[in-house]
N, C-alpha and C positions, 0 to 999 in steps of 0.2 A: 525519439532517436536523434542522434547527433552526427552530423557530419564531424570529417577530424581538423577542416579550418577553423571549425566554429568551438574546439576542444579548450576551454578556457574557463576559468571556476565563476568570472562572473555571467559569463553566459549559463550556465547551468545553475547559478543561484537564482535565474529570471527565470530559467525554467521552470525551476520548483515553484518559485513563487507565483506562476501562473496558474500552479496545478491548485493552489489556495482555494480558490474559488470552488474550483467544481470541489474539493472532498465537502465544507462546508456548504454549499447547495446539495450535494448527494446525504449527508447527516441530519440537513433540516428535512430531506422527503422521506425519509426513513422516520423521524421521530412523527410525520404525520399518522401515524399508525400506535399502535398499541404496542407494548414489549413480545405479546400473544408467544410465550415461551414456548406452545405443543408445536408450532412451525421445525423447534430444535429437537422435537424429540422422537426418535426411534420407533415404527410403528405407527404414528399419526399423523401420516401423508394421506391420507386419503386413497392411496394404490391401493393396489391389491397385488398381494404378490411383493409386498417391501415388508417385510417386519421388520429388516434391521437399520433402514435407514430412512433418513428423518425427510419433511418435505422442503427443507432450504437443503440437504445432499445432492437429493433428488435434482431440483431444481439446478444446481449449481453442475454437477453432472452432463444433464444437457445444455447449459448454456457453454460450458468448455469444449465441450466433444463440437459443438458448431463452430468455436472459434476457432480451436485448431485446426479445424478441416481447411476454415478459411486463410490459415496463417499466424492468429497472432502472437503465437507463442515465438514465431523464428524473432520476435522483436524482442534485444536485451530486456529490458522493463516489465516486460509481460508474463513473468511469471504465474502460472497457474495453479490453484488451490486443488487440483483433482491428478491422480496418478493414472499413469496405463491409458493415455489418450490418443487417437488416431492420428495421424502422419496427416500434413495440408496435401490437401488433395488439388489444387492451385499453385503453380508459381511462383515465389516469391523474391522478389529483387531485392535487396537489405543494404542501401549507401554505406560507404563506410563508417566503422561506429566511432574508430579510433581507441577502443575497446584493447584490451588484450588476454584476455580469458577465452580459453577451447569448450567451455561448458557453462552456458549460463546460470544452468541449476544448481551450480555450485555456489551463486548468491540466492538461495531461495528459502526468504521468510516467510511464508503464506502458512505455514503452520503456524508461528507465532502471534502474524496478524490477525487468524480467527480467531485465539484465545481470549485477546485483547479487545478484540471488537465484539466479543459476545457478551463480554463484562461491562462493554461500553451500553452496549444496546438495553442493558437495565438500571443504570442510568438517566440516557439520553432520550427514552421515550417514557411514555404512561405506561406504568401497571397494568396487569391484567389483560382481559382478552377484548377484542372488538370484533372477532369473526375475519377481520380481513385480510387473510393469511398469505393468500396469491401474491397480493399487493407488499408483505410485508416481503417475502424472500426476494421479490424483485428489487426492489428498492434496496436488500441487503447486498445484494450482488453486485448495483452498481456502483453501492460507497466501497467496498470492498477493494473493485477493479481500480479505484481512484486512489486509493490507499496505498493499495500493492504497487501502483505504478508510480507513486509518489517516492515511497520506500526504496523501490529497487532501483529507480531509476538515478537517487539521489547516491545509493550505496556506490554502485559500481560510476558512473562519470567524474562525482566527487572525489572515490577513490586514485580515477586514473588521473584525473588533474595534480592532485596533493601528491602523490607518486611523483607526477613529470615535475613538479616543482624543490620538492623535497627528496628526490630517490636517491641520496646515499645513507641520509639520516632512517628513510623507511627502511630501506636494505640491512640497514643494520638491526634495525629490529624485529624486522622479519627472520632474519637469521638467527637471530633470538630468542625468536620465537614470545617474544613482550608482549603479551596480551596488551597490560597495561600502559606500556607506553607509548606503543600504538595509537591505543586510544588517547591518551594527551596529546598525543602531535595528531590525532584529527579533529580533537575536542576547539572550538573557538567559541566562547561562553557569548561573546558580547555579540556573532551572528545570532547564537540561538535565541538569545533575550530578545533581540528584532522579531526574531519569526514568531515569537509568544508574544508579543505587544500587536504585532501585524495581527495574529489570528482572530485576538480576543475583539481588535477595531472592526475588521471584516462579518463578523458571525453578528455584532451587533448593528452595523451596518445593511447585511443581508436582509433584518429582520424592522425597519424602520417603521416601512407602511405595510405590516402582514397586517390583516383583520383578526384578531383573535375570539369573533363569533363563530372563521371557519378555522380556523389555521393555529396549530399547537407553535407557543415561542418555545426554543430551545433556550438552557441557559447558557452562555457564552462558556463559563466557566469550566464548562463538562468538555467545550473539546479544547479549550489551552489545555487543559490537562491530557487528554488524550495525545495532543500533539509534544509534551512533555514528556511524558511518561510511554510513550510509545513510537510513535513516529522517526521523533528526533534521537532515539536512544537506538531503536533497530535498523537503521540510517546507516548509523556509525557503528552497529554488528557486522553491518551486511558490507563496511567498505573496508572491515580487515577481513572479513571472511574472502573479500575481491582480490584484495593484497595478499593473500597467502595463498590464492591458487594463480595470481597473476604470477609470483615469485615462479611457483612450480612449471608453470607452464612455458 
């Protein structure tokens, strides 16, 4: 979250860039595991009493129903992967965001980034199964939450900067209703090519002195592309999607 003194796009590009670390450390604990694809499938949770839903659902189920209780949905960024979740049951003080949207699920990718990330996860891990299944949906959950708050958070702040700097040229094509060139006036190629040169340094970086008698290497390559191909493309969904309900609201 963002106070509104500190509402400035290069403060929010160190944002993002801080969150670098953790998706790439949250990518490499996950790939320590097997792809073990029955974790995704319907019926083979181990419950009783679940045939229709899988044991990363499950899982992912209770780990929201506990957040929200706790609050962290009332945080822009925290968009959550699960519907129909209990009210915080806790207090929660929220500084100002400098925000200007009445609905924050009205930037909410989380269906996207599962798609995304489940195509990544066969990929980015080993084949096959290794029994460790607990261990895999955990570790799915917490690159997920790194992801989701990577995403949302860059959609909507990025959004409201480029807005306060650009809002007659946005205005106009909000009214426009310009898909497209929207997206050109949020698109900056020679940022994005940093963030892809930064990732690929970082991931091979993280991985210097791993032991590879215990420890699986990822290949770098599998998350610039993921942060290509998904990241930085739903970024810039999620900040007109910000921009056309900021217009409205």
């Amino acid at each position: 979250m963002m106070k509104k003194e500190n509402q400035n796009l290069e403060f929010v590009a160190a944002r993002l860039e801080g969150l670098e670390e953790t998706i790439i450390s949250r990518l490499i604990d996950r790939a320590q595991f097997h792809v073990n694809s029955s974790v995704y499938l319907a019926g083979k949770s181990g419950f009783s009493g679940e045939p229709s839903r899988s044991l990363f659902e499950i899982r992912m189920q209770y780990q929201e129903n506990m957040d929200a209780l706790f609050g962290r949905f009332c945080v822009p960024e925290e968009r959550p992967f699960t519907r129909n979740l209990p009210s915080p049951r806790r207090a929660v003080i929220l500084e100002e965001t400098g925000l200007n949207i009445l609905n924050f699920d009205k930037v909410n990718l989380s269906s996207e980034i599962l798609t995304d990330y489940f195509d990544l996860i066969t990929k980015l891990c080993q084949p096959s199964d290794d029994g460790q299944y607990g261990s895999s949906v955990e570790h799915d959950i917490y690159a997920l939450q790194a992801i989701a708050r990577r995403i949302h958070y860059g959609a909507m702040y990025i959004a409201e900067c480029k807005y306060s700097s650009s809002t007659d040229l946005l205005n106009q094509l909000i009214e426009n209703n310009d898909y497209n060139g929207m997206m050109s006036a949020l698109t900056r190629k020679d940022v994005e090519d940093r963030i892809i040169t930064r990732i690929r340094e970082k991931t091979i970086a993280a991985q210097v002195s791993i032991n590879e008698l215990v420890r699986y290497r990822i290949d770098p390559e599998i998350v610039v592309k993921f942060y290509r191909d998904t990241i930085i493309p739903l970024t810039k969904k999620g900040e007109i999607a910000y921009l056309l309900n900021r217009r409205r609201n």
